[in-house]
C-alpha positions as CSV (number, residue, x, y, z in Angstrom):
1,X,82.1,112.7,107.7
2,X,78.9,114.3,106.6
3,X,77.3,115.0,102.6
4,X,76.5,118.6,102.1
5,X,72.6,118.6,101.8
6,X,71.0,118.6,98.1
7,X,68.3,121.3,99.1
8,X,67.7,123.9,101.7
9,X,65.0,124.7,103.7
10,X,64.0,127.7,101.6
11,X,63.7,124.9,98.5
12,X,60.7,123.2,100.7
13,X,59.2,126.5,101.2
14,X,59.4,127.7,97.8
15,X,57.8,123.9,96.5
16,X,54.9,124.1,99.1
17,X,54.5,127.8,98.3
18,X,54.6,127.5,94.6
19,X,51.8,124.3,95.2
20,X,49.5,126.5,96.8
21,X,50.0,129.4,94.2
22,X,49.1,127.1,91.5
23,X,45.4,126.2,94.1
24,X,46.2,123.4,95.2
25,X,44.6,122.9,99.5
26,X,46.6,120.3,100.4
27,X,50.0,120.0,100.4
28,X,52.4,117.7,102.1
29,X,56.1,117.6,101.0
30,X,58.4,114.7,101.7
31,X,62.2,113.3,100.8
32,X,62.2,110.2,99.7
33,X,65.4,107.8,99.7
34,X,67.2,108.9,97.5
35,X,67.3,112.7,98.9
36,X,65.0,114.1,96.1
37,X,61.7,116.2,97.6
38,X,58.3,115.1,96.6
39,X,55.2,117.2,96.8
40,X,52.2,115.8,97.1
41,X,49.4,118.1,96.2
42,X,45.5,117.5,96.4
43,X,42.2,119.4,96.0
44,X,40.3,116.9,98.2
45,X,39.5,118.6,101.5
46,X,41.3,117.0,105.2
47,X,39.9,114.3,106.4
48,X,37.9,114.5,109.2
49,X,39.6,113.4,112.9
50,X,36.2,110.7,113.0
51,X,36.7,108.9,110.1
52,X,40.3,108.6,111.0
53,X,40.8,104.9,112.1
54,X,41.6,105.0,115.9
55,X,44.6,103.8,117.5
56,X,44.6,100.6,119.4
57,X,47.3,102.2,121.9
58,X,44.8,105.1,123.0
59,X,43.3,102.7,125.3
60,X,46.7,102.6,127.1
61,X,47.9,105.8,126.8
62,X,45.1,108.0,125.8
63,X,44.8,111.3,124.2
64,X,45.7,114.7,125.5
């Protein structure tokens, strides 16, 4: 048997849009364990791909 979901996709939508409304640049919303959504919201700007620690499996299967 399956649990009817707690939220809809439109609820993610509407918490990432309402995020950015409010001027926030970064936004990244998750569900955490117990089924609630958390939004994670941030002025700081993306980190750049270099500083980024790389991989150790690019050396066997390397980028695209």
């Amino acid at each position: 048997m399956t649990v009817a979901a707690r939220f809809k996709q439109e609820d993610i939508a509407r918490a990432m849009k309402g995020a950015r409304k409010a001027g926030y640049t970064r936004v990244r919303v998750g569900i955490d364990v117990a089924g609630n959504i958390v939004v994670e919201a941030s002025d700081d700007p993306a980190p750049a791909a270099e500083s980024v620690a790389a991989n150790p499996l690019d050396r066997i299967l390397p980028r695209r």
